[in-house]
N, C-alpha and C positions, 0 to 999 in steps of 0.2 A: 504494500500500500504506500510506501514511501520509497525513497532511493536513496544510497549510498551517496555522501558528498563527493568524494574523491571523484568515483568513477564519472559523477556526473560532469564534475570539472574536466575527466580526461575526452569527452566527447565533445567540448566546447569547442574545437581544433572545425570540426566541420559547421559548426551553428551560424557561422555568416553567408555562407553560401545558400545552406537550406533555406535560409530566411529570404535569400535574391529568390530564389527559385519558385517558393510559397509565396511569391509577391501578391498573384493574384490569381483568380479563375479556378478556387476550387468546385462552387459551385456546379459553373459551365461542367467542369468533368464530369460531376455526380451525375449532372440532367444527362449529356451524353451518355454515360455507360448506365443508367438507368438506375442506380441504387446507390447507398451509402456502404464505404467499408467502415464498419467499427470495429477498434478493436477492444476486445473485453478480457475478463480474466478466465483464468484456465477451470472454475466452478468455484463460487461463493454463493453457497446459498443466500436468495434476497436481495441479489448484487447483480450479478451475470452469474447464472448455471443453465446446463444444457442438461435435458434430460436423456433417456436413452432411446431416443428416436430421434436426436439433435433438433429440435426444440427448443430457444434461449428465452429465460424470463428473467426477471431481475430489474430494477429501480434502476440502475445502469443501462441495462437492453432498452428500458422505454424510455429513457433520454433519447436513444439514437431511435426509437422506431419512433419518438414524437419530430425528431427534423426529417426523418422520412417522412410523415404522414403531411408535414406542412411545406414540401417539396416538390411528393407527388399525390399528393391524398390518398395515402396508402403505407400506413404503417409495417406493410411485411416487407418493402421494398430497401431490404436491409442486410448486407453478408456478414458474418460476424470472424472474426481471426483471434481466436484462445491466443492470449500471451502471458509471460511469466514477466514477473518483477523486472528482472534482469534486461530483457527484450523489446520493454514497451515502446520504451520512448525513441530507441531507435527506429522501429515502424514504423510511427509516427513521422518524424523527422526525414526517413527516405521516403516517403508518399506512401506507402504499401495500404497503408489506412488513413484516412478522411477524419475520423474524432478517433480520440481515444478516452473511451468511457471506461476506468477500469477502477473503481474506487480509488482514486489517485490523490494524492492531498498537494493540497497550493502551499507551494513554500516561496522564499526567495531566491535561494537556488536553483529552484527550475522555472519559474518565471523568467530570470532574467539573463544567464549562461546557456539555456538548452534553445534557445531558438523556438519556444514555444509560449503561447498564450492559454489563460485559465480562462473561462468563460465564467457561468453562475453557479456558485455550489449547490448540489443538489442532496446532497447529507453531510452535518455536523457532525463531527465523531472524535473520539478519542481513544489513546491507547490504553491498554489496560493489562491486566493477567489473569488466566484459568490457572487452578490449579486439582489437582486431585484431592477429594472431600477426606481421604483417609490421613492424609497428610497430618489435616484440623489446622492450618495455616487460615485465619480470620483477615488478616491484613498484609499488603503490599509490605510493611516495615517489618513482616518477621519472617520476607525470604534470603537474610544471610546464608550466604553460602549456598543456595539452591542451583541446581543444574536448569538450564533457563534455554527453550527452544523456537529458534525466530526462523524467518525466509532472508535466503538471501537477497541481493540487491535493494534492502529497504531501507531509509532510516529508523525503521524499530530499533534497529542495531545500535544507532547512536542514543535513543531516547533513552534506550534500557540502559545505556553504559551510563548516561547523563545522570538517569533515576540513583542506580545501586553507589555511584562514585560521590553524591548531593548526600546521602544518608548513609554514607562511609560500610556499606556493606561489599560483602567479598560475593561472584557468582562466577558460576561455567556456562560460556556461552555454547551451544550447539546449535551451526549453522547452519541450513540446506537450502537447497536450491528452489524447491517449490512448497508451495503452503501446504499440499497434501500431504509432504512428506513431513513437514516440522508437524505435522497434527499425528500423523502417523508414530513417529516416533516419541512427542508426549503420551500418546495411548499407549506404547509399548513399554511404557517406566522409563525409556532411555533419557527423560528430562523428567523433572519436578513441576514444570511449567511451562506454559505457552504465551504466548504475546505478539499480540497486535490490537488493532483499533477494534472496540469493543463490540461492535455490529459484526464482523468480521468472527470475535470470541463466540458471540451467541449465537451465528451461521454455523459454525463448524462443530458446535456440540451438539446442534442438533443431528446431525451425521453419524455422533459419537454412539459406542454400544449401548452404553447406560448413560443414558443425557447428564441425570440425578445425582450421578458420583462424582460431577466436575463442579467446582464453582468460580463464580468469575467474582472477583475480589471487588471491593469497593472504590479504590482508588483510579482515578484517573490522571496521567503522567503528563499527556501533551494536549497539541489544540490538532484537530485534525479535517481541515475542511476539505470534501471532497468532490469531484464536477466535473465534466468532461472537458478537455482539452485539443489545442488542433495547434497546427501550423503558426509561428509567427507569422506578420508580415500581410493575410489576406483578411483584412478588415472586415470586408463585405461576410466573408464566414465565420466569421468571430461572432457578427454582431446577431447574424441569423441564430448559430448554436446558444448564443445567449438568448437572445428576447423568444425561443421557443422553450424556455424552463420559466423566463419572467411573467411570459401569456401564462403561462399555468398557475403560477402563484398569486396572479391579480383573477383570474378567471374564481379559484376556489375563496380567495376573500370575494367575490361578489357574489357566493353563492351559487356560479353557475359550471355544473356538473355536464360529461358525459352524456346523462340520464337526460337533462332539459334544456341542455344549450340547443339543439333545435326552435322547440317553444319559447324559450327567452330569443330568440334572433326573432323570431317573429313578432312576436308583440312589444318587447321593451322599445321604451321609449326614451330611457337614460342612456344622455350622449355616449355616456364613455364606454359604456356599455356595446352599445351600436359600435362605434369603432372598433371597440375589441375582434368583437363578430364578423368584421368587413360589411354590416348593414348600409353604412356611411363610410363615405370617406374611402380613402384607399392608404392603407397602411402599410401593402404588401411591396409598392414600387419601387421603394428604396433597397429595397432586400432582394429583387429581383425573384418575387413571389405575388401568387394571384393575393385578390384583395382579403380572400377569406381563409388565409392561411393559418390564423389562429382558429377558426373555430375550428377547421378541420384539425385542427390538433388536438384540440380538446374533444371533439366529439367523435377520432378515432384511437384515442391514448387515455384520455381524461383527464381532469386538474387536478395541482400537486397533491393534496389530500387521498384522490382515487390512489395515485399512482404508488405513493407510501403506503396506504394501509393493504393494497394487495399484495406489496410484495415484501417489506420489512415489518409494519404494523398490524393490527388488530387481525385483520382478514387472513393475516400468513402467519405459518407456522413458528416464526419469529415473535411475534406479537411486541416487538420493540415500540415504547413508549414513545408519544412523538418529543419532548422536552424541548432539547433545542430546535426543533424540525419543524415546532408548530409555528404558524402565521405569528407576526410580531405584533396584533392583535390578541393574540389568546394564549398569551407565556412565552412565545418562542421568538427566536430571532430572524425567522425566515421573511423574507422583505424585497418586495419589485419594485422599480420603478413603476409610474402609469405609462399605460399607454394614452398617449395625446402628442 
């Protein structure tokens, strides 16, 4: 979910070029080859997972299947590319994929060395630790000396060392390469704990044999904002992959769902509303989108609230509380600009 500083510096060597190259015209490709490549992660549940008919769902996948859907009005017009930690950002950066939705967190390091731009976060998170219930380990401050298992290419690596080195405690790191496998080998004893962003903690136990004998500790270590990402340098797609997460969050503060954005475009008579909808106005021209690109976004993906509670919240197996996730109205910090 994060990436190593170093390695990310040692990639900086290409990032002025990729960024002449990404100058402009991602769009145009998409419209030509006819769909979005996103890349997503290799299965997180409630994130991006593939079933066993390769089927992707995940708070991640309807990112990318809502700028499908306000594209080509057709949210399946979408190919997806499983990536690992390690792998992502250079995909990205050679064109291979169009967004990369991969529960990824904004830092300043990759903001501003990697040739790449953050668009709108679409889940607040933070890092945390599972541990095994037999343990009876209550808090993050009594895993001195615990054997401690991350993914490679993240900065978990750095937060965990930041965490135990701040509260002068001793740990063994065990590193690997893919999240399956650091989940793997905490299941097998080979670690005392696991770590990463807590959405991520509560995905992966649900996979676990006995969910009930993990627990995920109370502390939280970092800030971990997370949202798809694309290309420096192509404005035009920057601002489309942004304002198609922001129509969603102004759409479910006005109430208008999936379910009745039809019936609200017909009858509402509140401007801003109308605009949202493409009733009035043309919204879509700057973006090089028809005028009703928001509603068909909403009414083939749904507004932020749908799109949370099916796949991390109440409706899915996660049932992760919305806290920081909800509208900046109702407890949380989640926040659009208008459209106007």
């Amino acid at each position: 979910m994060k990436s190593n500083v170093c390695k990310l510096f040692a990639m900086a060597a290409v990032t002025a070029a990729i960024s002449t190259a990404a100058a402009a015209g991602t769009l145009d490709d998409v419209k030509a080859k006819g769909f979005v490549q996103c890349g997503v992660s290799q299965g997180v549940p409630g994130f991006s997972n593939a079933d066993d008919k390769g089927n992707w769902t995940g708070i991640d996948v309807d990112a990318c299947r809502a700028v499908a859907a306000a594209i080509f009005n057709d949210p399946q017009k979408v190919k997806f590319t499983p990536l690992s930690a390690k792998e992502r950002f250079t995909a990205l950066q050679s064109g291979e994929i169009d967004i990369l939705s991969r529960n990824t967190t904004w830092t300043y390091t990759r903001d501003v060395a990697l040739g790449l731009d953050f668009t709108a976060t679409n889940f607040y998170d933070g890092q945390g630790f599972i541990v095994h219930k037999e343990l009876g380990v209550k808090s993050a401050l009594d895993l001195d000396g615990a054997t401690v298992c991350t993914e490679q290419g993240t900065t978990t690596e750095l937060n965990m060392a930041d965490f135990f080195r701040k509260h002068k405690m001793s740990y063994v790191p065990v590193i690997v390469q893919k999240a399956d496998e650091a989940v793997a080998a905490y299941a097998s004893g080979r670690c005392d704990v696991f770590t990463t962003d807590k959405s991520g903690l509560a995905a992966w136990r649900t996979k676990m044999k006995n969910p009930k004998d993990n627990i995920i500790l109370p502390e939280t270590i970092s800030k971990e904002p997370l949202g798809p990402v694309v290309r420096h340098g192509d404005n035009q797609w920057k601002d489309l992959v942004t304002w198609v997460m922001f129509v969603q969050v102004n759409a479910e503060e006005m109430g208008i769902s999936s379910k009745n954005v039809a019936q609200i475009k017909a009858d509402s008579k509140d401007p801003s509303v109308r605009r949202l909808l493409g009733a009035e106005g043309d919204m879509g021209k700057d973006l090089g989108l028809s005028a009703d690109w928001a509603y068909n976004v909403i009414a083939k993906v749904g507004n932020y609230g749908e799109e949370f509670d099916r796949n991390v919240g109440k409706d899915s197996p996660l049932d992760l509380p919305r806290g920081l996730n909800n509208l900046w109205n109702n407890g949380g910090i989640m926040y659009a600009p208008p459209v106007r």
